[in-house]
Backbone as a ProteinNet text record, in pm:
[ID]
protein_1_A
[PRIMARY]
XXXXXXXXXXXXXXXXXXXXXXXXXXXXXXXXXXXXXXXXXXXXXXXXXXXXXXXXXXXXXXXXXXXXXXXXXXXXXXXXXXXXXXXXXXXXXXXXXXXXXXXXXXXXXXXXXXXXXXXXXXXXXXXXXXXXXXXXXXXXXXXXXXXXXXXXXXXXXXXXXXXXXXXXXXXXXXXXXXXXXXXXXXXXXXXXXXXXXXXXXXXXXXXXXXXXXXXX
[TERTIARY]
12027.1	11931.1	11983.9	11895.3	11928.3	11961.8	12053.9	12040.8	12080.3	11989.6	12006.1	12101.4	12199	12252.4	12243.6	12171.7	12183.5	12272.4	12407.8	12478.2	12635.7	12750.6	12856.9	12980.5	12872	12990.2	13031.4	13075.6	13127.5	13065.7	12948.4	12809.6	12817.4	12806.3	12770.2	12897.1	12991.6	13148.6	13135.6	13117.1	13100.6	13031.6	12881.9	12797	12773	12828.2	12794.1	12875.7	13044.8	13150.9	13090.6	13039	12984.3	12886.6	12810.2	12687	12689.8	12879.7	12859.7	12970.6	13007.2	13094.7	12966.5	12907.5	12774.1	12731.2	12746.4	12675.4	12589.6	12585.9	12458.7	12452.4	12386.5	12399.4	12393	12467.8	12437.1	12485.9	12381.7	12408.1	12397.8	12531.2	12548.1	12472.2	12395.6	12368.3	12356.3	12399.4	12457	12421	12405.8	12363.2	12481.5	12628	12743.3	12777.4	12761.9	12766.8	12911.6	13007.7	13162.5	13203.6	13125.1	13172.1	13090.8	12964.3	12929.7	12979	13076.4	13146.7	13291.8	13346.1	13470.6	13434.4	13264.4	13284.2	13282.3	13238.8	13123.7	13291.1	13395.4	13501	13573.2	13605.8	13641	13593.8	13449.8	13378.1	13451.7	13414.9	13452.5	13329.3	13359	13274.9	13141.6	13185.3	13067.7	13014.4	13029.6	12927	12876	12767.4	12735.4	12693.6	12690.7	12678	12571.1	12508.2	12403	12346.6	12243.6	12182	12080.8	12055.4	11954	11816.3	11775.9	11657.1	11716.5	11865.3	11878	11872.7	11916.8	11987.1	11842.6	11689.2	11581.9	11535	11514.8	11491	11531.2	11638.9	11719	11664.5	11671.2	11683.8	11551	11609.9	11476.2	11446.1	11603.3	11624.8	11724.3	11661.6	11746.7	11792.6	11936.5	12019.6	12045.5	11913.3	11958.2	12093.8	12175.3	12282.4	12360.7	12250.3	12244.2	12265.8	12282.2	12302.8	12138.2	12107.5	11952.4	11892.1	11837.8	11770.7	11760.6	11888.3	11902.3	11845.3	11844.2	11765.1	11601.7	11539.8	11373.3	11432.5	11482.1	11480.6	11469.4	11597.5	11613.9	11465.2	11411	11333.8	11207.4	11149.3	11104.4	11070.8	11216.9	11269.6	11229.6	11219	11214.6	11058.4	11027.1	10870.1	10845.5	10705.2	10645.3	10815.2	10931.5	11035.8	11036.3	11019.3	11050.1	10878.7	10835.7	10647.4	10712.8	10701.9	10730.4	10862.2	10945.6	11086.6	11085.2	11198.3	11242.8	11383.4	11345.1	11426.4	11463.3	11610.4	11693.5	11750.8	11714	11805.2	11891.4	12030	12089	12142.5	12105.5	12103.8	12100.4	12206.4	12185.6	12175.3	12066.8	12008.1	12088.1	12169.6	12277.2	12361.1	12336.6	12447.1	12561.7	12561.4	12678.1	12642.1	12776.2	12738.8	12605.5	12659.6	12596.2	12446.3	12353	12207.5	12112	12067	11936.3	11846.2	11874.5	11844.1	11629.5	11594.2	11449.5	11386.8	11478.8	11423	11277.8	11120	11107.2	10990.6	11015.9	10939.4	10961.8	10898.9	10920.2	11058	11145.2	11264.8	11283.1	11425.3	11447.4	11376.9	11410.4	11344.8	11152.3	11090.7	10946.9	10966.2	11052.5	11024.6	11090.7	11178	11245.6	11077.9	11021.3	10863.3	10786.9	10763.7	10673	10682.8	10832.2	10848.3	10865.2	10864.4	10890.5	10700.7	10590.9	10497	10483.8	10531.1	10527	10615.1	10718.1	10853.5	10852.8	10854	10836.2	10968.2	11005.4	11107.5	11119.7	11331.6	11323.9	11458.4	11503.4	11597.8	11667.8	11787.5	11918.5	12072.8	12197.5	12302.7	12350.4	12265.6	12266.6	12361.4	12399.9	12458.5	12615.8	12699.7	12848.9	12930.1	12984.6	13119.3	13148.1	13154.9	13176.1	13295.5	13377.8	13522.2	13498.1	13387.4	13320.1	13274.1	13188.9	13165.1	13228.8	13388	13489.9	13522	13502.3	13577.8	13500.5	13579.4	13563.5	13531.5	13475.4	13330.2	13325.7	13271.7	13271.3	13249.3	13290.2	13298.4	13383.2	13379.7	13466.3	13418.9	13557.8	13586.6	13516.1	13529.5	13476	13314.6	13261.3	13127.7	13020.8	12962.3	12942	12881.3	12897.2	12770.5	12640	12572.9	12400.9	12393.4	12289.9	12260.5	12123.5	12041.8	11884.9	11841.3	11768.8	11679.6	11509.3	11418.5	11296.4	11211.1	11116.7	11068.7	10861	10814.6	10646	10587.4	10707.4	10656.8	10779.2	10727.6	10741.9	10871.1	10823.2	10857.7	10980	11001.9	11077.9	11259.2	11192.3	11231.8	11322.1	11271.4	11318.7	11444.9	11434.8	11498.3	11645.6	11609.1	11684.3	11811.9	11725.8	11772.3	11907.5	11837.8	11966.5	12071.7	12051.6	12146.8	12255.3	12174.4	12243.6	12380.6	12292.7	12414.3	12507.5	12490.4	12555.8	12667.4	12645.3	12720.3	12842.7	12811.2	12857	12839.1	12715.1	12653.3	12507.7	12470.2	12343	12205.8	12123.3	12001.6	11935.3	11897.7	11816.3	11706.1	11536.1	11440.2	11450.8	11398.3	11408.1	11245.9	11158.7	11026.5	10987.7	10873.6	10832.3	10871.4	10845.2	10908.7	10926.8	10819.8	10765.5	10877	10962	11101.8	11262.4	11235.3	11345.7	11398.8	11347.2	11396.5	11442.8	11423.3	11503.9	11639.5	11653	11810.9	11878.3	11814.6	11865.1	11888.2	11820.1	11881.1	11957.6	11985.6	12086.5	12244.3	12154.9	12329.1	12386.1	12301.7	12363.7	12433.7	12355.3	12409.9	12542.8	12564.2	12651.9	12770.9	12750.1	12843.7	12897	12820.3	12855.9	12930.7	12941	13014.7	13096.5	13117.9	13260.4	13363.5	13246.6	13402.7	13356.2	13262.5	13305.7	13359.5	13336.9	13386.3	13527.4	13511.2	13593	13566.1	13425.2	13400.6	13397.2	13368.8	13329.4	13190.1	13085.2	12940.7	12942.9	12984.7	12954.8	12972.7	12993.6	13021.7	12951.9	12828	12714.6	12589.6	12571.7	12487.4	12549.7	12485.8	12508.9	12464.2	12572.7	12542.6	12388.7	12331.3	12195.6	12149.4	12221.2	12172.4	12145.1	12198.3	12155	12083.4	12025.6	11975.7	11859.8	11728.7	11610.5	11581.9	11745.9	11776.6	11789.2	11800.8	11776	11926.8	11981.6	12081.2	12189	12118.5	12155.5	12145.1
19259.3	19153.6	19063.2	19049.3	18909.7	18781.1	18667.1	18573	18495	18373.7	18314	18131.8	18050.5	17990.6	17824.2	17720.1	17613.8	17537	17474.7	17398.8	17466.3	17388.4	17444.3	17368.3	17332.1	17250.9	17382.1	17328	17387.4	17483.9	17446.5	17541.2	17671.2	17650.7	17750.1	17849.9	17797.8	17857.5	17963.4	17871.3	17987.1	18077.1	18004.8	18094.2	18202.1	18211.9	18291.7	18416.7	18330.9	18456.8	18567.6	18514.4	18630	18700.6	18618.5	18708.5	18818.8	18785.5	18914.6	18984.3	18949.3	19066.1	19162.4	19177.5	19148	19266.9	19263.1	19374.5	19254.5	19189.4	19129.8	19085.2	19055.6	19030.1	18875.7	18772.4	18644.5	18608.8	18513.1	18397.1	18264.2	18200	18051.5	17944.8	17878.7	17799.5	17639.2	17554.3	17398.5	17346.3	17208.6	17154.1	17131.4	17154.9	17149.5	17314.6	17366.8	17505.4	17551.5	17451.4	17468.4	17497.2	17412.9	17416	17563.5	17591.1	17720.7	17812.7	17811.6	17922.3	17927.8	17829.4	17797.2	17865.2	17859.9	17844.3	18039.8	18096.9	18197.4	18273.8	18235.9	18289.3	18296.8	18178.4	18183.7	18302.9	18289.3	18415.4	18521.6	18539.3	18674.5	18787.9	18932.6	19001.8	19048	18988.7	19024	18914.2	18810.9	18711.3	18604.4	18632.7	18552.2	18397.6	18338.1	18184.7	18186	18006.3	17975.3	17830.3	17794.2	17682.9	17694.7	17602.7	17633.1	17676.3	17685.1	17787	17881.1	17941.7	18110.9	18139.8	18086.3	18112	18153.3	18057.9	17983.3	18134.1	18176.4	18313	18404.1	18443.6	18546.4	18579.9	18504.8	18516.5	18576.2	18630.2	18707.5	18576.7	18524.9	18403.5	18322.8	18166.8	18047.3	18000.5	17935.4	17857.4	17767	17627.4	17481.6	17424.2	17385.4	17400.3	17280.1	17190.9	17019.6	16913.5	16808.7	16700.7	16704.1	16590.7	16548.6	16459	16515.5	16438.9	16530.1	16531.1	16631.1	16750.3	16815.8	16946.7	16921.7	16810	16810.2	16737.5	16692.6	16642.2	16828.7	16871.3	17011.9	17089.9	17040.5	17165.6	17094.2	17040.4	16903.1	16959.6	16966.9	16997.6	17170.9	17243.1	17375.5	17443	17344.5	17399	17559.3	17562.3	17722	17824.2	17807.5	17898.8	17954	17848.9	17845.1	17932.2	17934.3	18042.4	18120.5	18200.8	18305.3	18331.5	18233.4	18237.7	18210.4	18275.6	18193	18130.7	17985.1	17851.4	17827.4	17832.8	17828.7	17629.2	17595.2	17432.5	17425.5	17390.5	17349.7	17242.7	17162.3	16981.9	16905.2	16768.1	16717.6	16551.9	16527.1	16370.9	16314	16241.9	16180	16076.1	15945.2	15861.2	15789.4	15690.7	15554.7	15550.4	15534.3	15503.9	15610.8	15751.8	15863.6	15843.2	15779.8	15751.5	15865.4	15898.7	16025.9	15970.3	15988.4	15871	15946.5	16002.3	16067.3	15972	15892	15827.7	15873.4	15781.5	15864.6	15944.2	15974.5	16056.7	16182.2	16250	16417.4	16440.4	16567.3	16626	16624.5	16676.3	16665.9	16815.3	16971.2	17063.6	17069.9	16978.9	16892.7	16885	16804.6	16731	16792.8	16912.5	16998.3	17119.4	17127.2	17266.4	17145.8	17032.2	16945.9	16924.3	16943.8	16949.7	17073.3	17145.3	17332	17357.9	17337.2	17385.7	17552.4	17587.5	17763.6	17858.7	17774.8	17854.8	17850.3	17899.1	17934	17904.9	17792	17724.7	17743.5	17794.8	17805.2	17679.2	17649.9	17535.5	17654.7	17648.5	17680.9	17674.1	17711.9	17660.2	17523.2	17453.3	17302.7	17241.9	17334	17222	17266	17329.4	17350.8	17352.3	17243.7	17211.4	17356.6	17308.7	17416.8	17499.7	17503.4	17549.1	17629.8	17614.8	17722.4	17839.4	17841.6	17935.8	18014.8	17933.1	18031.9	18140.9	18119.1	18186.5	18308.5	18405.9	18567.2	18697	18666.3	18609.8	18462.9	18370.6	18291.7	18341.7	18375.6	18362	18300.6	18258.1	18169.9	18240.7	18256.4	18293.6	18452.1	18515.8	18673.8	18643.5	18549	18533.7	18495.4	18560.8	18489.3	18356.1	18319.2	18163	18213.5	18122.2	18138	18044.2	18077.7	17981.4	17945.8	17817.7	17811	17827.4	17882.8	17898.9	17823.1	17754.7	17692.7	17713.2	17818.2	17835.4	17894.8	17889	17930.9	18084.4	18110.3	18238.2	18368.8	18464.7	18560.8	18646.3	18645.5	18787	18670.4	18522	18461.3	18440.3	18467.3	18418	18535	18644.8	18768.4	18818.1	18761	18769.9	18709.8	18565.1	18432.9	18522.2	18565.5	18611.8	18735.2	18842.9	18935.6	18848.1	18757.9	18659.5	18612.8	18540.3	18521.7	18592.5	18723.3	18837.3	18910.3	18880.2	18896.2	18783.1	18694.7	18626.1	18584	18713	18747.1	18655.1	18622.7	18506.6	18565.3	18545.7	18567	18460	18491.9	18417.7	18379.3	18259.1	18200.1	18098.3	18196.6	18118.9	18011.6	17902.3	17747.4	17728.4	17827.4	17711.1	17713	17675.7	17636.6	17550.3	17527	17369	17334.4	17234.7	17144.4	17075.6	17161.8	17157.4	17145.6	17160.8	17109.8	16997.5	16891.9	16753.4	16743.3	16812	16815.2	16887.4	16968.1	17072.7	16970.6	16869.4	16772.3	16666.9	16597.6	16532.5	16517.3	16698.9	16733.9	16762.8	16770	16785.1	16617.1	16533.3	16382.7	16347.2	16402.2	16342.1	16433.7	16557.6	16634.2	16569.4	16525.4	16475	16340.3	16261.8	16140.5	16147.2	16298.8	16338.4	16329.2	16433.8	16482.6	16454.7	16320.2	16280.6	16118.9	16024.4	15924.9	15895.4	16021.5	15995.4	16086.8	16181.5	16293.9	16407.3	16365.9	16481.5	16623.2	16723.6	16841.4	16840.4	16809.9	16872.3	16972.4	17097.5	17237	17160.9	17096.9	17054	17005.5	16941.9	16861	16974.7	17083.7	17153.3	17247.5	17290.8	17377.4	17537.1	17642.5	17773.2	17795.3	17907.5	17897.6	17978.7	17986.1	18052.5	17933.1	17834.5	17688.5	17606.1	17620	17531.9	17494.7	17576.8	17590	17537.5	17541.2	17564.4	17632.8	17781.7	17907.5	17904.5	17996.2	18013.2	17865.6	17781.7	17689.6	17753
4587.3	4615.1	4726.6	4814.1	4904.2	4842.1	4885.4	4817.7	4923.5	4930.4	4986.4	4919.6	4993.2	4905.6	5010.5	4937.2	5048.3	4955.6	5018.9	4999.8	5010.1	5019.2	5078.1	4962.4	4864.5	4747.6	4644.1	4526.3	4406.9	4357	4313.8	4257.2	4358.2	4458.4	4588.1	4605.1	4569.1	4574.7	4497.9	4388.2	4219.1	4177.3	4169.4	4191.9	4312.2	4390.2	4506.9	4518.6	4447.8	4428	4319.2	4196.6	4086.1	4184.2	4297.3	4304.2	4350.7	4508.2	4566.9	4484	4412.1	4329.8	4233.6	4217.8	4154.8	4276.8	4383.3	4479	4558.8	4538	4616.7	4755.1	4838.5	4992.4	4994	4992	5061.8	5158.2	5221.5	5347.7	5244.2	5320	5294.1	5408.1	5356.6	5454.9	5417.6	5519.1	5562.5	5649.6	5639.5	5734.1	5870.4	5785.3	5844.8	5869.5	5991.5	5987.3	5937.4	6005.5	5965.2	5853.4	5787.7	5622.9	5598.1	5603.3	5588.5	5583.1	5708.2	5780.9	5660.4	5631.5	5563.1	5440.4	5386.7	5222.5	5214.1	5310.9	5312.5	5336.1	5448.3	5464.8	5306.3	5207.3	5109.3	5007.8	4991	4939.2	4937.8	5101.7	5119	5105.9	5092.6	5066.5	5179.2	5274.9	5340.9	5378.4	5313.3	5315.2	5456.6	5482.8	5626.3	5579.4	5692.2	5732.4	5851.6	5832.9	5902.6	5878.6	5920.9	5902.9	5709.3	5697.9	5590.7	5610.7	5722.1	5777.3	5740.5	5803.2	5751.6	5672.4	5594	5402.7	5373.5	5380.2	5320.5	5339.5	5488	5550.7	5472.3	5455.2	5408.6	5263.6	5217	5014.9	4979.8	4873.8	4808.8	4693.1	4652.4	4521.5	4641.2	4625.5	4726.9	4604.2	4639.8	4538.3	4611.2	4541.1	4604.2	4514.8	4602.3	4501.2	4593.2	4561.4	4637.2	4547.9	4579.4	4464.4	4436.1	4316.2	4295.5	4432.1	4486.5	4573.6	4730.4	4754.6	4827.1	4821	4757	4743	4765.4	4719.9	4753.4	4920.9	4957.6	5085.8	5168.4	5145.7	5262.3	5209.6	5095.2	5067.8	5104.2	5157.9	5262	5396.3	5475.6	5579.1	5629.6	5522.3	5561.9	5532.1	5447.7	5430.7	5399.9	5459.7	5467.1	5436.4	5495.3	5468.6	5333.7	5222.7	5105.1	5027	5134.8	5047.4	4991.9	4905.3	4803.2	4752.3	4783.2	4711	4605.8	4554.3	4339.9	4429.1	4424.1	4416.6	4288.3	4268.2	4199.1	4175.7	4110	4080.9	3979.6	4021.4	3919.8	3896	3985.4	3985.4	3849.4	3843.5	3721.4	3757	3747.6	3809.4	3687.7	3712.1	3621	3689.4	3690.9	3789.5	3692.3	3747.6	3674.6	3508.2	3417.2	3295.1	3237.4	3300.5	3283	3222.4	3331.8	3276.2	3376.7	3307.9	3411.6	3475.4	3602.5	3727.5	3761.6	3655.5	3679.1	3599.8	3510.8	3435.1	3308.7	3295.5	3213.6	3369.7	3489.9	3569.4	3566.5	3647.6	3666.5	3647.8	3625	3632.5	3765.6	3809.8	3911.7	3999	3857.5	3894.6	3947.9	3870.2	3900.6	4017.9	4079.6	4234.7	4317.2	4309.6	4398.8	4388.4	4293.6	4283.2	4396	4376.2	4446.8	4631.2	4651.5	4782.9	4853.3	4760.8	4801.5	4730.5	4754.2	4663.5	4687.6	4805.3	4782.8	4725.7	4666.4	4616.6	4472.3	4379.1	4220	4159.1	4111.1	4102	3973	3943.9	3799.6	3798.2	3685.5	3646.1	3597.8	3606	3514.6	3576	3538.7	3555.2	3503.9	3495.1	3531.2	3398.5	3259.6	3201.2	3214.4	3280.9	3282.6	3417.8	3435	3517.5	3610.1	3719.5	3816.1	3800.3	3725.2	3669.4	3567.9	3494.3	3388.1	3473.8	3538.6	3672.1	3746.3	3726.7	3830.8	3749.7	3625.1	3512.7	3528.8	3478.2	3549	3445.7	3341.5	3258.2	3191.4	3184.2	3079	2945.8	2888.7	2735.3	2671.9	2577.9	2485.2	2340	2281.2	2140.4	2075.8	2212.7	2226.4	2267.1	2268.2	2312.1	2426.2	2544.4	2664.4	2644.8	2711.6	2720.3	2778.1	2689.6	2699.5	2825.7	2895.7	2977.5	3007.7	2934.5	2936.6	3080.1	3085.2	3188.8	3198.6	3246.4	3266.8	3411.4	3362.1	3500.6	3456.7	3546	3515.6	3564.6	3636.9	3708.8	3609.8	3574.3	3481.4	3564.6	3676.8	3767	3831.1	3850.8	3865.1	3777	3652	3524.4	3516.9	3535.8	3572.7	3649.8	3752.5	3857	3816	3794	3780.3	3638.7	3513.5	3399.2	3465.2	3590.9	3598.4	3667.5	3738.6	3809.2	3725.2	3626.9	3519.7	3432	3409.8	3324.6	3466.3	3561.1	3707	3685	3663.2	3626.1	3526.6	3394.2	3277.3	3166.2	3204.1	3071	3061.4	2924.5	2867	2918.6	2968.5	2959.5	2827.1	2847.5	2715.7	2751.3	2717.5	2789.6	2732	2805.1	2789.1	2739.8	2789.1	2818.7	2961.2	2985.2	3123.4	3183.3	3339.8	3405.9	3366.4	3308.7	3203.9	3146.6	3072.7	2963.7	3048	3223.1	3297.2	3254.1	3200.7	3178.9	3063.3	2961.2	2848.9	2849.2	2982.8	3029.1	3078.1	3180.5	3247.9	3153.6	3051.8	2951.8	2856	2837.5	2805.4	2841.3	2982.9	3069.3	3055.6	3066.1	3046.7	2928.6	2840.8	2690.1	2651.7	2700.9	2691.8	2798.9	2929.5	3025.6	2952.2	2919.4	2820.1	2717.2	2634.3	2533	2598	2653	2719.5	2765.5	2852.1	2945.5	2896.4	2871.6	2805.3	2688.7	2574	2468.5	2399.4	2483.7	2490.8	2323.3	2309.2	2179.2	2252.6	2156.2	2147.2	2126.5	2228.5	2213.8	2167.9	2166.7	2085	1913.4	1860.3	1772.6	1666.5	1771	1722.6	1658.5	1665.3	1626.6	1538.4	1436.7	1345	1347.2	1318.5	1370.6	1339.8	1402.9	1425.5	1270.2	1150.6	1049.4	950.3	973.2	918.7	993	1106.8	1203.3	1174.9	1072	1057.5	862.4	824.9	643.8	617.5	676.7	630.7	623.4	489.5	466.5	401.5	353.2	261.5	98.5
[MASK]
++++++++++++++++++++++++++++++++++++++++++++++++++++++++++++++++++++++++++++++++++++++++++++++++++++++++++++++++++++++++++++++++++++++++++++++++++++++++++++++++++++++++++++++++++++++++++++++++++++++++++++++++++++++++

């Protein structure tokens, strides 16, 4: 698969190394071509560099892989590029005193579909630390990590899902758009665990054979 990747941070590092180990063809693209060139050299694999027109061009699946805000800005900027792409977000609108800066408005995935309206936008990645990603499967305790996914287009969801197990983690539908803001409110309340309080979020929920009563 083509993949196209806009941004030259952490996400883009990580995700991009599984993709072309994975077989896949990506271009990195930046507004800083340098850094492009640097992240795409790190890669390795083949991997080309460019502006975010190329990347936008290139991809069969774009990975905005921008802070919140940023990503509807470039996806703004590139327009018509983005017609028939699966735009990938894994953005977590989360600022100071870890509060979700969408407040109670659209998700951030909402307003990255709103400035891209031709690109079929799914949410996922979005709740684990870019260091979970490097890891060469994530699994923990013999088990991969699930990773929710939220998107409206079938054949999107699709796509996004083999990306996913490319990745060596399981897909787990979320729901439609719609339900982006509950991934994103979760990535907050989970970031707030973590690093303000220093709990174990995996902690807070009960295995899924008691989750419903079943098995009490």
């Amino acid at each position: 698969m083509k993949i196209g990747v806009l941004g030259t941070g952490n996400m883009a590092d990580a995700l991009g190394t599984h993709w072309v180990r994975a077989g896949h063809e990506v271009i990195v693209g930046g507004r800083d071509e340098e850094k492009a060139r640097r992240l795409a050299a790190r890669i390795g694999g083949g991997v080309r560099h460019g502006s975010p027109r190329a990347a936008a061009g290139f991809g069969e699946v774009v990975l905005a892989a921008l802070p919140y805000g940023a990503g509807q800005e470039v996806a703004g900027e590139l327009g018509a590029a983005l017609d028939g792409k699966v735009l990938v977000d894994c953005s977590n609108p989360v600022g100071a005193g870890f509060r979700l800066l969408t407040g109670a408005g659209p998700s951030a995935a909402q307003r990255l579909a709103a400035a891209a309206p031709g690109a079929r936008v799914v949410k996922a990645f979005n709740l684990c630390h870019e260091d979970v990603w490097r890891m060469n499967p994530p699994v923990f305790d013999g088990r991969p990590l699930a990773v929710p996914v939220c998107g409206d287009d079938a054949a999107a969801l699709a796509l996004v899902g083999g990306l996913v197990r490319d990745a060596g983690c399981e897909p787990v539908s979320a729901g439609g758009l719609e339900r982006a803001g509950l991934l994103e409110a979760t990535a907050a309340l989970f970031i707030a665990l973590w690093v303000g309080e220093g709990a174990d979020a995996q902690a807070i929920a009960p295995p899924l054979a008691y989750a419903a009563g079943a098995g009490l």
